[in-house]
C-alpha positions in Angstrom: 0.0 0.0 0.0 2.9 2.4 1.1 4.5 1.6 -2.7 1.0 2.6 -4.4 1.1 6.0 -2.3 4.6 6.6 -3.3 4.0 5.9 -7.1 0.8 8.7 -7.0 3.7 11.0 -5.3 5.9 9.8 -8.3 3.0 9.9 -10.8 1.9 13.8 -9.6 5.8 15.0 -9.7 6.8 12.9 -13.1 3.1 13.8 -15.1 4.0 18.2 -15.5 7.2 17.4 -16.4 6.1 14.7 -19.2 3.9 17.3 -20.2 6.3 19.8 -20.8 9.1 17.7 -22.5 6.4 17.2 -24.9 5.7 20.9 -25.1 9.6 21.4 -25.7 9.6 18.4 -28.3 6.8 20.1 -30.3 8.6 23.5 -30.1 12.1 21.9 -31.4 10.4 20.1 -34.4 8.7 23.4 -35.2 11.1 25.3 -34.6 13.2 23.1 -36.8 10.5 23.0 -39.6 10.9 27.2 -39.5 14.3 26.9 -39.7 14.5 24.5 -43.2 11.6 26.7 -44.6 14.3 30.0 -44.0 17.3 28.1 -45.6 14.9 27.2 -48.4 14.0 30.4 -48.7 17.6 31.9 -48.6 18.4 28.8 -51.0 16.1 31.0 -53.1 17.0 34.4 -52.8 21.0 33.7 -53.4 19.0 31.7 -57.0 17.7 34.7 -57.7 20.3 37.2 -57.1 22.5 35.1 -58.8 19.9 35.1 -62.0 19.8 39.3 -61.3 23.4 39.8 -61.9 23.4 37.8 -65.1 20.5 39.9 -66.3 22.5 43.0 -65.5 25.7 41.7 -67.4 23.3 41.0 -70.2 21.7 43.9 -70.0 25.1 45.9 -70.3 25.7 43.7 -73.0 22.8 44.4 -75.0 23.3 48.6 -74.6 26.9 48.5 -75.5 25.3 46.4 -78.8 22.7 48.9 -79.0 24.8 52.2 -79.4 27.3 49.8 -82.5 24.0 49.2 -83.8 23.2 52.8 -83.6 26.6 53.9 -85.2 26.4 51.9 -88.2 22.7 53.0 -88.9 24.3 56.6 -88.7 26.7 55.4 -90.7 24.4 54.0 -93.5 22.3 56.6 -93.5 25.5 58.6 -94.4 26.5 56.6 -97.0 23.1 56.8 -98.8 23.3 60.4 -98.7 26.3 60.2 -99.8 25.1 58.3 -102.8 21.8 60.7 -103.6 24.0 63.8 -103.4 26.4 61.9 -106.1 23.8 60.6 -107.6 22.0 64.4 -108.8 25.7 65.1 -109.7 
């Protein structure tokens, strides 16, 4: 009889802190779960600067083919000029 009082006075001490271990189990598998959603996430945002600077470079790329592209239309359009003003000659 004296061990089934002594296991309730185990059982009353033992049962709050079963219930928080759990509580702290939960919190460390969510907390986990949050932290694997933020490296996903910075997984994702390194991606996409990564993709940003190539746009940039190509970008740059693109003007510097713009303005030649731009020069040699100038250039043509000097050339055919050119040619009408030697052609009324």
């Amino acid at each position: 009889m004296m061990f089934l009082r002594r296991f309730g006075n185990f059982k009353k001490i033992t049962d709050p802190w079963i219930v928080i271990l759990n509580k702290q189990k939960v919190a460390l598998l969510d907390a986990e779960r949050t932290v694997e959603t933020a490296l996903a996430k910075a997984a994702l945002v390194d991606d996409l600067q990564n993709k940003n600077q190539e746009l940039v470079k190509q970008i740059e790329i693109n003007h510097e083919g713009n303005k030649t592209h731009r020069q040699k239309v100038a250039e043509v359009e000097k050339l055919t000029q050119t040619v009408r003003e030697l052609e009324e000659v």
